[in-house]
C-alpha positions in Angstrom: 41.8 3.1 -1.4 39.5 2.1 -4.1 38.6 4.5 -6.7 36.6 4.7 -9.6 38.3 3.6 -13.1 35.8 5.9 -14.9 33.3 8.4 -14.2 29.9 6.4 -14.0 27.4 9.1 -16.1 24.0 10.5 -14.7 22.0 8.3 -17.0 23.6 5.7 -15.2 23.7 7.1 -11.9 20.0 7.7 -12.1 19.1 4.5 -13.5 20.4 2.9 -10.7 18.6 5.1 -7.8 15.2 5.4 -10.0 13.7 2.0 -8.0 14.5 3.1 -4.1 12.5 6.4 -4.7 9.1 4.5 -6.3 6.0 4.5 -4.4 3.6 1.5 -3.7 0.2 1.9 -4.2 -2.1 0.7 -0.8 -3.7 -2.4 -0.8 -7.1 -2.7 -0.6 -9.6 -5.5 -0.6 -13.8 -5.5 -1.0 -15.5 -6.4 2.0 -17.6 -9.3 2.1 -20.6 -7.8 3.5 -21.0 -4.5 1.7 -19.1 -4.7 -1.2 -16.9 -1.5 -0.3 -12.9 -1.2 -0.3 -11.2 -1.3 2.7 -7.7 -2.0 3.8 -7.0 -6.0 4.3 -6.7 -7.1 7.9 -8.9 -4.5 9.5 -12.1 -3.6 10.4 -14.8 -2.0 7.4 -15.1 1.4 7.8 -18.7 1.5 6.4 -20.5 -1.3 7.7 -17.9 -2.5 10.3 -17.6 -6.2 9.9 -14.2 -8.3 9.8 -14.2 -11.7 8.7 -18.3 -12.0 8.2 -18.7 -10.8 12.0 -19.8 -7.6 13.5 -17.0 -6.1 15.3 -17.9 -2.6 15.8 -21.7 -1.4 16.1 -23.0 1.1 13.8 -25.7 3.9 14.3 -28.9 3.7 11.9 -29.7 7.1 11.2 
């Protein structure tokens, strides 16, 4: 069985695993009708365009 030639130290240890626990910010992109940020690939939650068209209907108020 293979073991260790010498004990690997928790600076090391931790240097290794410190990448696989980093989170990734969300993507966003501005919408090309009102100017607000919304997640890429999906609908505008504020004016509700997607790609220059009016997908969903909003009510004036």
């Amino acid at each position: 069985m293979a073991v260790p030639k010498r004990k690997v130290s928790k600076a090391r240890r931790d240097k290794r695993r410190f990448n696989a626990w980093k989170l990734s910010s969300p993507a966003f992109s501005v919408c090309e009708k009102c100017g607000e940020l919304k997640v890429p690939h999906r609908v505008c939650l504020n004016c509700g365009h997607y790609k220059g068209r009016e997908i969903v209907a909003q009510k004036e108020s």
